[in-house]
Each structure stands twice: as structure tokens, then as C-alpha cells.
VOSE-913098 format. One line per 4 residues: their letters; for each residue z, x negated, y of C-alpha. Coordinates in steps of 0.2 Angstrom, whole numbers. Each point is the difference from the previous one (the first is absolute). Example, Ala and Ser with C-alpha at 12.3 -4.5 7.8 and 13.67 -1.06 7.14 Angstrom:
AS) 39 -62 -22; -3 -6 17
This chain:
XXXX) 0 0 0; 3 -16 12; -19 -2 -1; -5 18 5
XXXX) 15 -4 14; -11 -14 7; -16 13 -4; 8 14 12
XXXX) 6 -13 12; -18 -7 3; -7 14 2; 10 13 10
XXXX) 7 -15 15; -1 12 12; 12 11 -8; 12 -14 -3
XXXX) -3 -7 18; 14 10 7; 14 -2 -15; -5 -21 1
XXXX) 4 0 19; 13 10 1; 9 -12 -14; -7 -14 9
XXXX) 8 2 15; 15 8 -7; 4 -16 -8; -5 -13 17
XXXX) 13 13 9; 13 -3 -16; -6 -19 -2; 5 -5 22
XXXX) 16 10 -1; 6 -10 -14; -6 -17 5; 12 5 15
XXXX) 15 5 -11; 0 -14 -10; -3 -13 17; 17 9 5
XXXX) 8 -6 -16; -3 -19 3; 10 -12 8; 7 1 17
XXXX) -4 -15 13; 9 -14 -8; 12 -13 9; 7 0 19
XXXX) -11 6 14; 10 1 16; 9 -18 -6; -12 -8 -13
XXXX) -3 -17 9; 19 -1 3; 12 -13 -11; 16 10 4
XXXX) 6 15 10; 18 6 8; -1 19 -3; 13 13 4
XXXX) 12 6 -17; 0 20 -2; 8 8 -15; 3 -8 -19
XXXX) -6 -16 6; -20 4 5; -8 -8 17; -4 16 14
XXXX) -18 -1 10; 1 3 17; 5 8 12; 17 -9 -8
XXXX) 6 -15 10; 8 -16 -4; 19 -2 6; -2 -9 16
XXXX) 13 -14 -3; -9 -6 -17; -19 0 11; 10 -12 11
XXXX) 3 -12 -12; -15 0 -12; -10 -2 16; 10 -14 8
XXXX) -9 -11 -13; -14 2 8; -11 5 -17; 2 17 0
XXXX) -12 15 5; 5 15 7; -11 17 -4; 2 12 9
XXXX) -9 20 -6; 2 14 11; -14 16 4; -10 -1 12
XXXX) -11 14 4; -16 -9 9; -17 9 7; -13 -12 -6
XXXX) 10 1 -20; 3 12 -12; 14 13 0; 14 -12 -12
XXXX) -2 -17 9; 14 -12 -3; 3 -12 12; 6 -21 -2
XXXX) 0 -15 8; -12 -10 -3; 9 -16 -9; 2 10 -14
XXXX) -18 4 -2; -4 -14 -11; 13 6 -12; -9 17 -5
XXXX) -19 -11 -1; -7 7 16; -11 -13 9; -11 5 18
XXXX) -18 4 -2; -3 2 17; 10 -6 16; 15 -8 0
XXXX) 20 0 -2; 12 11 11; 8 -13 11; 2 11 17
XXXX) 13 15 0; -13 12 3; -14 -6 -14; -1 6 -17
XXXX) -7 -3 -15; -6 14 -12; 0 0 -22; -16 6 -3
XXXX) -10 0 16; -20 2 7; -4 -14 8; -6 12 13
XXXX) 23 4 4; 0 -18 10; 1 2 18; 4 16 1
XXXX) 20 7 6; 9 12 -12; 14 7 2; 14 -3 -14
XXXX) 17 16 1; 17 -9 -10; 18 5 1; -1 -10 17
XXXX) -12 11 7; -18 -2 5; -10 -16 5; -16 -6 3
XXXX) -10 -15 -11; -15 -9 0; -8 -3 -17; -5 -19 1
XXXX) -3 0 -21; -4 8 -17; 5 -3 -16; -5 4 -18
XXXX) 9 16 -7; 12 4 -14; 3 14 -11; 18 3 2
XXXX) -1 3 19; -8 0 17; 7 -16 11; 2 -3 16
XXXX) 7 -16 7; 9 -7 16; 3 -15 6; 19 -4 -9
XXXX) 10 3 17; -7 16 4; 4 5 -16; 17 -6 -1
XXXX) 3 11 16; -9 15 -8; 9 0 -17; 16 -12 4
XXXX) 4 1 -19; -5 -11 -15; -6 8 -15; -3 -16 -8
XXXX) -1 -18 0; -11 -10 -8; 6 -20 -4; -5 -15 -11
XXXX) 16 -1 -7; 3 4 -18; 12 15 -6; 11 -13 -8
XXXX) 3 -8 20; 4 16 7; 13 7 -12; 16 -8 12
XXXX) -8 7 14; -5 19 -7; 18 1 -8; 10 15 7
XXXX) -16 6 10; -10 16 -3; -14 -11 -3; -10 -8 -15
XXXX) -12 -13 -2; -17 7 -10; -14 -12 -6; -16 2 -12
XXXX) 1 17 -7; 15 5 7; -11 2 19; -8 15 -5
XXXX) 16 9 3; -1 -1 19; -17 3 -1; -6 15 10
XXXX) -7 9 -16; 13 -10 -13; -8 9 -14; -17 -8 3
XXXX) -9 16 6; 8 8 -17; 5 13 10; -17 4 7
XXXX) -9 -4 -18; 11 16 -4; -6 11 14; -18 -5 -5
XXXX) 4 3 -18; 10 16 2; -18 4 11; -11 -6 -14
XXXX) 10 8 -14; -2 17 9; -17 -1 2; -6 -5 -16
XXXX) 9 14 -7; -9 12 10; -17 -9 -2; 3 -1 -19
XXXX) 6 20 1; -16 2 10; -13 -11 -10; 5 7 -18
XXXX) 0 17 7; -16 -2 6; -7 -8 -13; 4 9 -14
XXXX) -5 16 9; -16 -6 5; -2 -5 -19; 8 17 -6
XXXX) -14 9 12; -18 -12 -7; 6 2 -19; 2 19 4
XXXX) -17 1 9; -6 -6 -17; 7 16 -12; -15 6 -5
XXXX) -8 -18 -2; 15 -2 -12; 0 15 -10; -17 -1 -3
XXXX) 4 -17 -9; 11 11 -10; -14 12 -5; -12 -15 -7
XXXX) 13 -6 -10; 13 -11 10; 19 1 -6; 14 2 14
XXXX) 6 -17 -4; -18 -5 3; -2 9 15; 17 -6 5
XXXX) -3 -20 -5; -17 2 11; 9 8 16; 15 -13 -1
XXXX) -14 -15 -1; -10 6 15; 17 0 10; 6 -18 -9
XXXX) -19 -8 5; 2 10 19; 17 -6 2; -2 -17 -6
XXXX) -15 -3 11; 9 9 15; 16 -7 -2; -6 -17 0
XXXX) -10 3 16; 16 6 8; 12 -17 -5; -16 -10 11
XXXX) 2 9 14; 17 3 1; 3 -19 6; -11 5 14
XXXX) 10 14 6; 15 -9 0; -5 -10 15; -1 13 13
XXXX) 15 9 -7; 10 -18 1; -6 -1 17; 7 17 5
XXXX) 16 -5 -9; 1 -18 12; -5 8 17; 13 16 -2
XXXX) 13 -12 -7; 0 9 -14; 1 -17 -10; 8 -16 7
XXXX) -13 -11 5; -2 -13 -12; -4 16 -13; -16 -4 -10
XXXX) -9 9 -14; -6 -12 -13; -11 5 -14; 11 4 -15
XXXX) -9 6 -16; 16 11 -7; -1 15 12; -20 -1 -1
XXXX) 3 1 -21; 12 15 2; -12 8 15; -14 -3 -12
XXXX) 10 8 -14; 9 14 11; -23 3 5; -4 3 -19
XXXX) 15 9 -7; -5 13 15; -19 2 -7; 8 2 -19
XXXX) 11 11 6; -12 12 13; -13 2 -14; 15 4 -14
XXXX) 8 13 13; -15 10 -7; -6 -6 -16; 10 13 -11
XXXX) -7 16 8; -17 -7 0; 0 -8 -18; 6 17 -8
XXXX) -11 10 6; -11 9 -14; -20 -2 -2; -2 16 2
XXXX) 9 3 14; -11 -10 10; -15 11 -1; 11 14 8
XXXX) 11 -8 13; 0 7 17; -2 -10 16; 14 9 6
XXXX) 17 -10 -3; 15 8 -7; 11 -13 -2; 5 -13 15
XXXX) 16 -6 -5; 3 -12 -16; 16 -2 -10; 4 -19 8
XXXX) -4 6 17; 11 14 0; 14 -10 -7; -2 -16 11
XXXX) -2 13 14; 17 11 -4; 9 -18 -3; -5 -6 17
XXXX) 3 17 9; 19 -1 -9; 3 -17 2; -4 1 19
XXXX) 13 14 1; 14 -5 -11; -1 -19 8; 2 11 18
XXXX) 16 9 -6; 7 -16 -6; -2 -7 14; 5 12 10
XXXX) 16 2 -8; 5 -17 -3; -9 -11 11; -9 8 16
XXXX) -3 -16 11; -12 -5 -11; -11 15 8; 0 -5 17
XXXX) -12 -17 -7; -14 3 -6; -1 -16 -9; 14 6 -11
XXXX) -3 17 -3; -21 -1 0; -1 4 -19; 6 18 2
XXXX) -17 2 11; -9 -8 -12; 6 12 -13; -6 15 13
XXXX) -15 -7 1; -4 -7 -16; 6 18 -9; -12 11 14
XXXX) -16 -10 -5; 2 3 -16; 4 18 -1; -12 4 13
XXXX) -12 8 -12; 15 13 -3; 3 1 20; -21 -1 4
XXXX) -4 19 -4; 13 9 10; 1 -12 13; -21 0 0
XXXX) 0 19 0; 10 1 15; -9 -13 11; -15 9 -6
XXXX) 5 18 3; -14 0 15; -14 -3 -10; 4 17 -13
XXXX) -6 10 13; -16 -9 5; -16 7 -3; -8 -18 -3
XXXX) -4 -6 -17; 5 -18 9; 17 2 2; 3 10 -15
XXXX) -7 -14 -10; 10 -12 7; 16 10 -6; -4 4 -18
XXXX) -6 -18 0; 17 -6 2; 10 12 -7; -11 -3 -19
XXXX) -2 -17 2; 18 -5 1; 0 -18 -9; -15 -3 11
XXXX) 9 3 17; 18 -6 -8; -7 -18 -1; -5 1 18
XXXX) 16 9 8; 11 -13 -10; -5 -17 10; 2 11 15
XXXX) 14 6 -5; 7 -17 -4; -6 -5 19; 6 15 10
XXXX) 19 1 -9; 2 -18 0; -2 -3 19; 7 18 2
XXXX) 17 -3 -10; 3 -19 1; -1 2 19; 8 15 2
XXXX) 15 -7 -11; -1 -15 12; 1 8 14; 11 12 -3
XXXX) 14 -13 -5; -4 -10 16; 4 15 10; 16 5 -11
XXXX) 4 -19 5; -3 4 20; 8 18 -3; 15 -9 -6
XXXX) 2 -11 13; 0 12 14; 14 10 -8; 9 -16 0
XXXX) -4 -8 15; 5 9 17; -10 -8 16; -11 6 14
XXXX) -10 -17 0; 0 -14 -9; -5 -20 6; -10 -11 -8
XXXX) -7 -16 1; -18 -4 0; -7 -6 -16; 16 7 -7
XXXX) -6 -8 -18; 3 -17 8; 17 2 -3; 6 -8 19
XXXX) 10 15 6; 4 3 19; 9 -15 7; 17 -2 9
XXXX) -8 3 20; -9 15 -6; 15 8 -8; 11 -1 15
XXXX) -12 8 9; 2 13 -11; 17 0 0; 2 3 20
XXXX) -12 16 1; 14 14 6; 1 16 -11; -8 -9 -17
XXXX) 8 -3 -16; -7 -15 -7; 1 -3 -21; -8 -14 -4
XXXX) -4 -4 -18; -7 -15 -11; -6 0 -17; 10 -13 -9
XXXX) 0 -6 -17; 17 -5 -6; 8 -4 -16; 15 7 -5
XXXX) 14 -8 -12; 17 -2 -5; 13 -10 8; -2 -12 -14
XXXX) -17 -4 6; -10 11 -15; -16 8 8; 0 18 -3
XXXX) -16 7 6; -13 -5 14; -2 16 13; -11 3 16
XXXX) 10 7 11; -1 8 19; 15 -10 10; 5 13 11
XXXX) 14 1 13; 17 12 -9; -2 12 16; -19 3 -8
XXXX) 7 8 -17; 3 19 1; -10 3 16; -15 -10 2
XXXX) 0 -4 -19; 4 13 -13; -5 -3 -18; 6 13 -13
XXXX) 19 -7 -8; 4 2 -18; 15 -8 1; 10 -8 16
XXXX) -2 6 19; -10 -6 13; 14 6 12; 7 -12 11
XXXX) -7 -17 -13; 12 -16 2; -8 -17 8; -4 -6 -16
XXXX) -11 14 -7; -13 0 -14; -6 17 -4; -12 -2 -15
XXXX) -10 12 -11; 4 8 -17; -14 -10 -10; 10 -17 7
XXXX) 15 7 -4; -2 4 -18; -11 -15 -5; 15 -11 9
XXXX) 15 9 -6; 2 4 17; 14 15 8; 3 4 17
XXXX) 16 -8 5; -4 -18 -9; 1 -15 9; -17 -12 -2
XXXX) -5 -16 9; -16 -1 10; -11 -13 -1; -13 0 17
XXXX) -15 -7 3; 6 -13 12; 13 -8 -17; 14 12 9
XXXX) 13 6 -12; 8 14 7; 14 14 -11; -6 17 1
XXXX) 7 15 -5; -12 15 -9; 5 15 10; -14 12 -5
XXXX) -10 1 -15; -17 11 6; -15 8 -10; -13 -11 -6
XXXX) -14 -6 13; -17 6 -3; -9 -16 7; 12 -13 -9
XXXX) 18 -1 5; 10 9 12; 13 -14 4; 12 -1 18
XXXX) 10 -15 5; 8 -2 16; -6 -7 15; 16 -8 1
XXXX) 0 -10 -15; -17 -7 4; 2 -7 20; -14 -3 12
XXXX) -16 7 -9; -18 4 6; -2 20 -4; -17 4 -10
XXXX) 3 18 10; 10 8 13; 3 18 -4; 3 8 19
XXXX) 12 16 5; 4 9 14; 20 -3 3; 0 20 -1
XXXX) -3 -1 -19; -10 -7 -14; -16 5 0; -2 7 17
XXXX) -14 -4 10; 0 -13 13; -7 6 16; -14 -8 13
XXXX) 12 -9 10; 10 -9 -16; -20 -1 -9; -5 -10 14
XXXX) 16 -9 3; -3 -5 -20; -19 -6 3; 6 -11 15
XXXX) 13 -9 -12; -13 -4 -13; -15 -7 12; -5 -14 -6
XXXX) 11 -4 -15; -16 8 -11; 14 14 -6; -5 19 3
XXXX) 8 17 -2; -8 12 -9; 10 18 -3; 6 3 -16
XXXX) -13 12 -8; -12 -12 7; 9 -17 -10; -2 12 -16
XXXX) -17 5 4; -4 -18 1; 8 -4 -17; -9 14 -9
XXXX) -15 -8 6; 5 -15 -6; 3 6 -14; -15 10 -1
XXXX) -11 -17 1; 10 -10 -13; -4 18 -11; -19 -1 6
XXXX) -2 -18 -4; 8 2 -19; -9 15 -1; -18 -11 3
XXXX) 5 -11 -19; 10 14 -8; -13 16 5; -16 -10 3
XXXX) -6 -8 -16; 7 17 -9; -11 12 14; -17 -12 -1
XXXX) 2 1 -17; 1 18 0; -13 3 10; -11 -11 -12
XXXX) 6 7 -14; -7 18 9; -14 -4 4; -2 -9 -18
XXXX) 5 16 -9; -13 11 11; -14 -14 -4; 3 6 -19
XXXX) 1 17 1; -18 2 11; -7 -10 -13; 5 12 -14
XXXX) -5 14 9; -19 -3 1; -5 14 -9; 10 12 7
XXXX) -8 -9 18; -14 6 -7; 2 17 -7; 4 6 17
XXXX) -15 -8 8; -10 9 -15; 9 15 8; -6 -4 19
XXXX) 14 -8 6; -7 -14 13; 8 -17 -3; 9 0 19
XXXX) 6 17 -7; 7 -9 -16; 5 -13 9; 10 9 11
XXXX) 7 9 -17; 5 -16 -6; 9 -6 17; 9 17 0
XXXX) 6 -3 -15; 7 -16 7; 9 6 13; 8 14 -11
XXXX) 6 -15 -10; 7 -9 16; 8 17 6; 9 1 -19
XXXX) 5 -18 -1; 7 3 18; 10 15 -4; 7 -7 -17
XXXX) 3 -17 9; 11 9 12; 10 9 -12; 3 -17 -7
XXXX) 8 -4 18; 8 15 -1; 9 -2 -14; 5 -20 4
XXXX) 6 6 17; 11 13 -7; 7 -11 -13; 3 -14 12
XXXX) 10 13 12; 11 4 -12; 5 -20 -1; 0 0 20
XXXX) 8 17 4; 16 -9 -9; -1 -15 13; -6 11 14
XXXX) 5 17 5; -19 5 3; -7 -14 -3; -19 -1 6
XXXX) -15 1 -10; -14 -9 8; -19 5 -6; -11 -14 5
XXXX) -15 11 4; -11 -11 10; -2 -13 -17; -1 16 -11
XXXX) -13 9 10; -10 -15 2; 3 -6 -20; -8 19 -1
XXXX) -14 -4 11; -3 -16 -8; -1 8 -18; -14 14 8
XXXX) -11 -10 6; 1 -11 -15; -2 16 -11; -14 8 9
XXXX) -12 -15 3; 2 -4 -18; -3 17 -7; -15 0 13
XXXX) -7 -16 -4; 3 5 -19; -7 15 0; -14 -4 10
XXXX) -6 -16 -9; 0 11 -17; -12 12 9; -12 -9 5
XXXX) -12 4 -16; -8 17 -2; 10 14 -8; -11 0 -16
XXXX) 1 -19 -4; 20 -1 4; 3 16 -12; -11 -7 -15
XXX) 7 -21 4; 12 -5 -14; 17 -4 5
């Protein structure tokens, strides 16, 4: 039967075009998604980086003995006297938020340049006070002034030099005075002197004396970009999932749809004599000779579409930027495997209807279909439309945060989908006699041909509604999960947070907050509360120096909890908080062992240990944690925000006269005051483009290959429906007339996989509300309707220049010769 296999093949290429591309690029989708996985599994950037040409550094001690990174400073007396030597370094590292650099610029002096490999490609060293250099440059930056915001304020610069760039950050550096006077701390100093020379001086000091492999701990990234590797892989492992979700979907329905074409062709084999288990051998080595040849198409190309999908990963930062894609042969074999198993197992989803079907049936089969549905689809079908609900209501009940990501909670969408598409021949006759309700009534045999074309030809316009319903829910419900988490996130906030304005720095991301000038500007406006905050990452321990946990916490003055700042307590007050306060959330406080009333030691940034006391337990963030420390456990500190109040009450407006006496304060320091709707505007858009940007990896291969897949599947079914093409033009029909047929068809199918799409949608949104309304009283849903309604678009014109293109190129010859041509 192999050699008949190869017979049918030869002969009948155009029928098999569609099943061979379909596989083919369902396996170059599979084969670069996991080229990418398995690039996030390799090994992160070995050795130092900030440090690697240094013999030995003086780093400040934090908990259980390990160095801390900056901002954490060196006690001032043990500087002194490694420096009075003469062959010790200082480096200094501070944010700086500068005009000509990116949005996370670090600032040094330039003596420790060397240290971290830079070298100038263009210009020369700062030497002047107001000259700089910067990591990473165009050459085109020399000459020209920039302005540079630190704690210390604002300043002017000229760029006299360039250097090359690094990975781990964006550099700017100063001459070594004006950065002494900028950031009068030492994170670290770098000498020749061995560790062994250094322990008489180091002992009793909060300080410790790192070389080789030991530097990467005060490296900015002192996991060697292991933390971004996981982003990319957590990324990568999401969307080749949903591409491998997509592609044997796809595949195996496009399959399903060219063996069923061929029922007729098949049982005839039966009435000259084949067996089923010929029948069956024949069909299964057509798919095997298809998917071998497909497949390995699809592993040659793959390598190519990695490249642009690495790029996108480097320039959205997605990746760190030493990230590279190699050629590795393993996920090729398994995309190459994952390609063939799909082609076995599209042509066995129909080979035991087919195979039993008696000789003598086949002489008095109708065209009409009476069965859509098989056995395996409407098992896999009811296990996904179960799975997706059960997996909600455990969620729900046990662990709702995961809805408001949708990273974590993207397979009970999936499941939507996936169980929609494959029921949809069940859901195509009511929802198709609804949309087509209209065309009942008409007088026109057009339109009541196209309805009674769809509503017998099921299996026919199943395997085109499926891709587009694969499209349309996936944009529909990913996004709408997305989106409505975002805005559970924002809707949490503002119960939360009560401020008529909020203050924030330019380039906020920089992670320079306002300075000190700025602040008491701020300060002296009559009739306004001021509330600054800074995000802070502090580690918590035990008074015997055990690290407990690591928290991001908003540092926030004790006047600010209550009033300005009131999270929902499970346990403790916010009422009248001591100096010392840490308020933390309940997912802190049971992976800690944590109550409200324990005493903790808290490790800052700066290699500060102050006690704290936890005076509040509070629910769980939805964006992280949701962690408070005292302003007064912390000292000076430049605020990331300054959440603004008339003295009449939180969350009053401030009028024109205290507005304007607010915008006076902040000329010039870069800051601006924005109200409060406006600051969470501003983040939902934020977090709309961080959303749009996933969305281009996650959603776009799956939609292109989708719409492929559509117009694919329409490509095949014109081609079997020659005769029928031809029939109607024996019958008069003109071929714009059957054209037109054919394209209304089409948009019927659109229209169906639209509507089913969206009760996909529907059912991911309810599901998901159910996990948010415990987090949110009311909590949003968010429909992205702009991407759904252009996705929708999208898939129309697609649909209906296909079917047009189709249909027209298999009317092109006369009515007699197309109804007598053999298929």
C-alpha cells in the first residue's frame, strides 16, 4: 500500500498542497519557539562583569555573611584607611537620569572604568566637573550638553567621550570629584591587595573582601542575567505552548478536512476490493510521506525565523543582551517529530469512519452530511471545555491571584478556545441559522444557496471557522484576561491609595527619584500634605543575622498609614503605627512564619540594619508585594513619588492657587504633578504597552498562522468543489455570480467564527471574574475591542480574497469541461 501511497501522492499534489503547507509551517512555528526555549536553558553569562579586571574588592557585609551591591556603602572609617595606602580605588554607583541615555543610567567615576572593561571609542576621559563620559555612546553624543538629575539635583554636562557598551547596564561617567560630591558614599573599593592582607583590617567591619568568583556577587545582575534568562524563558515557554496548541490543532484539522474530502475516493477502493486495514495502511502512508517531507521543510526554516524573533527579544529587553540562539539539533528532532505525529494523527482522526464504510453504501451515499462530529473530537472537545472550568474554580477558590496574570492563568483560555473550535460543528447550525435568519426570507436563489450551503456542508465550513476561531478567541481571551488583571491591579490601587495628585520624576524608570531641593520646595507649599514614598528593596532577618525574605517595599512616612495609605488588614492596625513599622502582606507572612506583633531586623539597601516591628499584616498585592516600612527607619531618601493632599483631607482636590504654587516648586527639577486618575491612567498605559508588546510574540505567530492556516483550508475545499462550480454554471449561474456565492460563504464563516470566538471570551471573562471579584469588589473586565475588531477584520479579508481567488481560478474553464474533468 506504501507504493500506491507514493501513486496518489504523485498524482493528486494539488490536493495535498494545502495539508503539506499547513504542516510545513506548523512545524517552522513549533521548530523557532523551541530553539528559543531551549537558548533560555543554557548557561548564564559566566564570571564577574561590573569587577572582572579587578584582583580584589572591599564590599559591604549584609545578612549570613554575603557582600550587598549598591546603593550600600562602605563604613567611612575603614575607606580611610584602605585608601591611605594610596592603592585603593573608590567606585562609586548612583542613578542618574540623563537626556542624551536611556531611562536606568547608572552613574561612576571614571577611575573605576577600567575595572568593568570599558575603553573610549570616541573622545576622551572626563577630567572637567561638567564633562562626562557615556557606556555605550554614538560617536555623534560628543560635544553636545546633557543634562544629568541625582539626589543632588540637576546639572548640566558636556559629553567629551564614548565608550563601548555592556549588557548589565547603561554607564555614565564623571570626572572622580564630581562624583564623589554627587554620591559622597563608597559602594566599593577595588585594591591589589590580596584577601589574606586585608583580613586585620576587615575584622569587626561590616565589610568583606571578594575576589575571582566571589565578584559576581556585587555585580549589578549577580546572577549573570539568570534572572532575565527566566523572563525570556517564562516568555518562550508560554509561547511555544500556544504555538504548539496552535500548529497541531491546525494541522491535524487541516489533515482531518483533505482525508475527508477523499470519502468517496476511499470507499470506492473498498468496492474494488481493498480491505480497511488496506485502506487504512494507504491513508496513514500518504500522511507519513506528507509529514515527513513537510516536517523536514519546517526544522530548515525554523533557524531562519529565529533571528527576527531574537532580535525582537534583544531590542524589548526581553532577553539580556548577550542572549543568542545557536543551532541545536534536539528541539529541531522533537519539532520534526511533534510535525509527523500531527499528520499520523489528522489522517487517523478519520480513518475508522472511512475504512468501515460498506461497498455498497458507496453507490447510495448522499452529498448531504449527517454526521459532523467524531468520537475523539467530542471527547477532546468535552475534556477541554471541563478542564477549562474546573481549573477556574480551583483557582478561584484556592488561589485567585493567579487570575490577575495572564501568564499564570493563560491555560484556562486556551482550554476556551481549544474546546469551542472543536465543538464548533455542534455550535455551527444554530449559531449559522441565526446569523442567517435574513436570507430565509429572500426571494433570491443567491442567498438561499449560500445558507443551505453552510448549514449541509458542516465539516466543510467547520475546517474553516476553526483557524478563525483559534485567531479571534485567542487575541479575544488572552488580551481580555490581560487586561482585565491590569485593571484589577489599578482598581486596587486606588482603593488603597487616597491622593488628589501624585509627583513623579521624569523618566521615572531611571530610578533617580526627586532630590533633596526639590522636596523642600514641596514641603513649604501652604495647605498641601506631602507623602512622599520610595520603592525600596529590603531584606528582612532575625536578630541573629538569618535572612528571612527579600521584600519591595514603599517607605512611607507613619502619618501616611490610615489616611493617605490604606491597604486591607487581616491582622494588626494601621492605627496610630510606631516609628519602627513594617506592615507586610499575608503571602510574606505565611511563607516567613511571620505574625503581626514579631519583631524582625531590616536590612536596607544602603548596608543599614535597622529593628522593625510588623504591625500589620495586609491582603496580598496584585502586582508583587504590598510591603510598608517607615520613613523613619530609612533617613534622607530620594522619593520615586510624592502622593499630594489638600490639608482638608485625603483625597481632596487641590485648588488653582495650591496647583500652581506646586508647578512653581517643581520648575526645573524635571519632576511633574499629574492628578491622581491621571498617574493611574498613565500606568494602565503602561501597562497596556508592556501587554501589546507580549502580545506581538505570544498572539502574532499563533494569528499569522491562523490566517494561513484559513486561507489554506479554503484553497482545499474550492478545489474539491469543482463540480459542484460547475453544476451551477450548467444551471446559468455566471461565474461573478458563483464567485460571489463562494465569498458569501466566506464571510458567513467569518461571522460564525466571530460569534463562537466571542463566546469563548465570554466564558474566559466570566471565569476569570469570579477569581478577581474575590480580590476586588467589582473588579473590572476589560474587552480589548480595538485588537479583536481588527483580528476580525484581518481574518475577512484573508477569508474573502482567498475564497475569491479560489473560486475564481477553478472557474476559469467552461461549465461542460470542469463538470466531466476527473478529480
Amino acid at each position: 500500500m506504501l507504493r500506491i501511497a507514493v501513486a496518489t501522492l504523485r498524482h493528486r499534489l494539488a490536493g495535498f498542497l494545502g495539508a503539506f503547507v499547513a504542516l510545513a509551517l506548523g512545524t517552522t512555528m513549533v521548530g523557532m519557539m523551541t530553539l528559543t526555549l531551549a537558548a533560555t536553558f543554557g548557561t548564564p553569562h559566566p564570571g564577574p562583569q561590573r569587577f572582572q579586571d579587578a584582583r580584589t574588592v572591599v564590599a559591604p557585609l549584609g545578612f549570613e555573611g554575603n557582600p550587598m551591591k549598591a546603593p550600600a556603602v562602605l563604613p567611612p572609617e575603614l575607606v580611610a584607611k584602605l585608601t591611605a595606602a594610596r592603592d585603593a580605588t573608590a567606585d562609586r554607583s548612583f542613578p542618574v537620569r540623563l537626556s542624551t541615555g536611556s531611562a536606568g543610567t547608572t552613574g561612576h567615576p571614571w577611575s573605576s572604568a577600567a575595572f568593568a572593561g570599558y575603553r573610549l571609542t570616541a573622545g576622551h576621559a572626563p577630567q572637567a566637573a561638567d564633562e562626562i563620559a557615556v557606556g555605550g555612546g554614538d560617536r555623534s553624543l560628543i560635544g553636545r550638553q546633557a543634562e544629568a538629575v541625582t539626589a543632588d539635583g540637576a546639572g548640566r554636562y558636556r559629553v567629551v567621550g564614548v565608550t563601548d557598551g555592556r549588557w548589565f547596564e547603561d554607564a555614565v561617567f564623571f570626572a572622580d570629584p564630581e562624583a564623589q560630591r554627587l554620591s559622597p558614599g563608597v559602594n566599593a573599593l577595588v585594591t591589589d591587595r590580596g584577601p589574606e592582607q586585608l583580613s586585620a583590617l576587615l575584622a569587626g567591619q561590616q565589610a568583606v573582601a571578594l575576589t575571582g568568583q566571589d565578584l559576581t556577587g556585587i555585580d549589578p545582575d549577580s546572577s549573570g542575567g539568570a534572572e532575565a534568562l527566566a523572563n525570556a524563558q517564562a516568555m518562550a515557554g508560554s509561547t511555544t505552548a500556544l504555538a504548539l496548541c496552535v500548529a497541531v490543532f491546525v494541522v491535524i484539522a487541516t489533515f482531518a478536512f483533505a482525508t475527508e474530502q477523499r470519502r468517496r475516493e476511499l470507499a470506492l477502493m473498498r468496492l474494488v476490493g481493498a480491505s480497511p486495514r488496506q485502506v487504512r495502511r494507504m491513508v496513514l502512508g500518504e500522511a507519513l510521506l506528507i509529514g515527513l517531507a513537510a516536517a523536514f521543510v519546517g526544522c530548515l526554516l525554523a533557524p531562519l525565523g529565529a533571528v527576527p524573533l531574537h532580535s525582537w527579544m534583544l531590542d524589548h529587553h526581553v532577553a539580556p543582551g548577550w542572549f543568542t540562539v545557536p543551532l541545536n539539533p534536539l528541539p529541531l528532532l522533537a519539532s520534526f517529530v511533534v510535525g509527523v505525529a500531527a499528520a499520523l494523527a489528522g489522517s487517523a482522526a478519520t480513518l475508522v469512519r472511512v475504512s468501515l464504510i460498506r461497498p455498497v453504501e458507496v453507490l447510495r451515499e448522499s452529498a448531504v452530511e449527517r454526521r459532523a462530529m467524531t468520537p475523539v473530537r467530542w471527547l477532546l472537545g468535552t475534556a477541554m471545555l471541563v478542564g477549562a472550568v474546573v481549573a477556574g474554580v480551583v483557582i478561584a477558590r484556592t488561589e485567585p491571584y493567579l487570575a490577575a496574570s495572564a501568564r499564570k492563568y493563560e491555560t484556562v483560555p486556551v482550554l476556551y478556545v481549544g474546546a469551542v473550535a472543536l465543538l464548533a460543528p455542534v455550535l455551527l447550525r444554530p449559531v449559522t441559522r441565526l446569523l442567517t435568519r435574513p436570507l430565509r426570507a429572500s426571494a433570491k436563489a443567491g442567498p438561499l444557496l449560500v445558507r443551505e450551503n453552510i448549514l449541509t456542508s458542516r465539516r466543510r465550513t467547520a475546517a474553516t471557522v476553526a483557524p478563525i476561531v483559534v485567531a479571534v478567541g485567542l487575541v479575544g481571551t488572552l488580551l481580555t484576561i490581560q487586561k482585565s488583571g491590569d485593571a484589577s491591579a489599578l482598581a486596587r490601587q486606588r482603593l488603597e491609595v487616597h491622593a488628589a495628585g501624585v509627583v513623579v520624576p521624569s523618566g521615572s524608570g531611571s530610578g533617580a527619584g526627586l532630590d533633596a531641593r526639590t522636596m523642600e520646595r514641596l514641603a513649604a507649599v501652604p495647605g498641601v500634605k506631602v507623602t512622599p514614598v520610595t520603592t525600596m528593596n529590603v531584606r528582612i532577618g532575625t536578630a541573629a543575622g538569618e535572612q528571612l525574605d527579600s521584600l519591595t517595599t514603599s517607605v512611607v512616612p507613619a502619618t501616611a498609614l490610615g489616611g493617605t495609605v490604606t491597604p486591607p488588614v487581616r491582622s494588626g492596625s494601621l492605627a496610630a503605627p510606631p516609628e519602627d513599622f513594617l506592615v507586610i502582606d499575608e503571602h510574606a507572612a505565611q511563607s516567613d512564619g511571620l505574625a503581626a506583633g514579631d519583631r524582625v531586623v531590616a536590612l536596607l539597601p544602603t548596608g543599614t540594619r535597622v529593628p522593625a516591628v510588623i504591625t500589620a499584616v495586609v491582603a496580598r498585592g496584585l502586582n508583587g508585594d504590598d510591603a510598608y516600612l517607615s520613613a523613619a527607619l530609612t533617613g534622607a531618601t530620594a522619593p520615586t513619588r510624592v502622593y499630594l493632599d489638600s490639608q482638608a483631607g485625603p483625597g481632596r482636590p487641590l485648588d488653582e492657587r495650591q496647583t500652581a504654587a506646586v508647578d512653581q516648586a517643581l520648575a526645573g527639577s524635571g519632576a511633574h504633578l499629574l492628578s491622581y486618575d491621571a498617574y493611574l491612567a498613565a500606568q494602565r498605559d503602561r501597562a497596556a504597552q508592556q501587554t501589546d508588546n507580549a502580545a506581538v510574540v505570544v498572539l502574532g505567530i499563533a494569528l499569522a498562522y491562523s490566517l494561513i492556516a484559513v486561507a489554506n483550508t479554503l484553497v482545499m475545499a474550492m478545489a474539491g468543489r469543482r463540480r459542484e462550480f460547475a453544476l451551477l454554471g450548467l444551471a446559468g449561474a455566471a461565474r461573478g455570480q458563483i464567485v460571489k456565492v463562494a465569498a458569501a460563504e466566506s464571510a458567513v464563516a467569518v461571522a460564525v467564527g466571530t460569534v463562537l470566538a466571542a463566546l469563548a471570551t465570554g466564558l474566559a471573562a466570566v471565569t476569570q471574574h469570579a477569581s478577581l471579584d474575590r480580590l476586588v469588589a467589582g473588579a473590572p473586565t476589560v474587552v480589548p475591542w480595538p485588537q479583536i475588531l481588527a483580528t476580525v477584520a484581518l481574518c475577512a479579508v484573508v477569508t474573502l480574497a482567498t475564497a475569491a481567488g479560489a473560486t475564481g481560478r477553478e472557474t476559469r474553464h467552461r461549465a461542460v469541461e470542469a463538470a466531466g474533468a476527473r478529480e
